[in-house]
C-alpha positions in Angstrom: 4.0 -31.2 0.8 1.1 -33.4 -0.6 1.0 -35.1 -3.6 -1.5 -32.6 -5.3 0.7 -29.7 -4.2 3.8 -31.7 -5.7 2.2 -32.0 -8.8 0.9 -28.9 -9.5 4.3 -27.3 -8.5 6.2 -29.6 -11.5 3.5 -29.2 -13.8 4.2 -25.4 -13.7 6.9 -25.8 -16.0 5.9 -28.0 -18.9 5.9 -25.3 -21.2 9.7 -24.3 -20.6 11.0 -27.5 -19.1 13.5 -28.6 -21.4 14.7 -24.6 -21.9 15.0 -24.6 -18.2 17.1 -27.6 -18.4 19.6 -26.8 -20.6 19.8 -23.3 -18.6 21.0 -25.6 -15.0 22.4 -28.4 -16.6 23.7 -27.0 -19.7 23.0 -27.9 -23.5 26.5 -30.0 -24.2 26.1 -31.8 -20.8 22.5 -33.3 -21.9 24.0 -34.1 -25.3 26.7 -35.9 -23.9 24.7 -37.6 -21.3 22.1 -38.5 -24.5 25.4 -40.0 -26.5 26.0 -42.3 -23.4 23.0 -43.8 -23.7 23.2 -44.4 -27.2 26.4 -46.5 -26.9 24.3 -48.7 -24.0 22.9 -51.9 -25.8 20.6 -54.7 -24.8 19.0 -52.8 -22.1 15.9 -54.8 -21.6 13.3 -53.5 -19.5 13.8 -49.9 -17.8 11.9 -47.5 -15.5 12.4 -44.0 -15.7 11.6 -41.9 -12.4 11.3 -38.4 -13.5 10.9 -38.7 -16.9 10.1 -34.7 -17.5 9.2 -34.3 -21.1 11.1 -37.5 -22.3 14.3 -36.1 -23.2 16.4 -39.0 -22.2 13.3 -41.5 -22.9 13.4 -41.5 -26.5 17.0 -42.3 -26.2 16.6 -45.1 -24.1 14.0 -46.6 -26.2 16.0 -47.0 -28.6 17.9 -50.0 -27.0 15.3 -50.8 -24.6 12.6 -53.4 -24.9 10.5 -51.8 -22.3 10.7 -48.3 -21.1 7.8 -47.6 -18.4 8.8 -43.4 -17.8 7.3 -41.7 -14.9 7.0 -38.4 -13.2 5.4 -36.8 -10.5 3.9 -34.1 -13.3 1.0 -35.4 -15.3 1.3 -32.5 -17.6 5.1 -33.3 -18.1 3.9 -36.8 -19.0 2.1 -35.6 -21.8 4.7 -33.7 -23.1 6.7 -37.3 -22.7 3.9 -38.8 -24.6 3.5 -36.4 -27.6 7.4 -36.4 -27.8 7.0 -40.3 -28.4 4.6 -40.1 -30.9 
């Protein structure tokens, strides 16, 4: 698969990304996994591979000094972005 074909096959779901997450993963999982992070401290700098819509992001910047996200879907970055904002 190529790069172009990658993205464009992510960047289908930025509208119902997060709704499809908590359809797999399930909405008390994500919350518990988003608690975990909470309780980290001091985590300094961080890179996030797959950063979707920046669910976990936000969390991690909140004890991070740095948080460089990423993800293979330039649309779901800009959901990441706005979400920041």
């Amino acid at each position: 698969m190529t790069e172009e074909m990658t993205e464009k096959y992510w960047s289908r779901f930025q509208a119902t990304f997060d709704e499809n997450q908590e359809y797999v993963v399930g909405k008390e999982l994500l919350d518990e996994v988003k608690e975990n992070i909470k309780r980290l401290s001091d985590l300094g700098e961080v890179l996030e591979l797959g950063c979707g819509t920046g669910n976990f992001t936000q969390v991690i910047a909140q004890n991070a000094d740095h948080v460089f996200a990423t993800d293979l879907s330039d649309e779901l970055l800009t959901n990441a972005k706005k979400a920041a904002q």
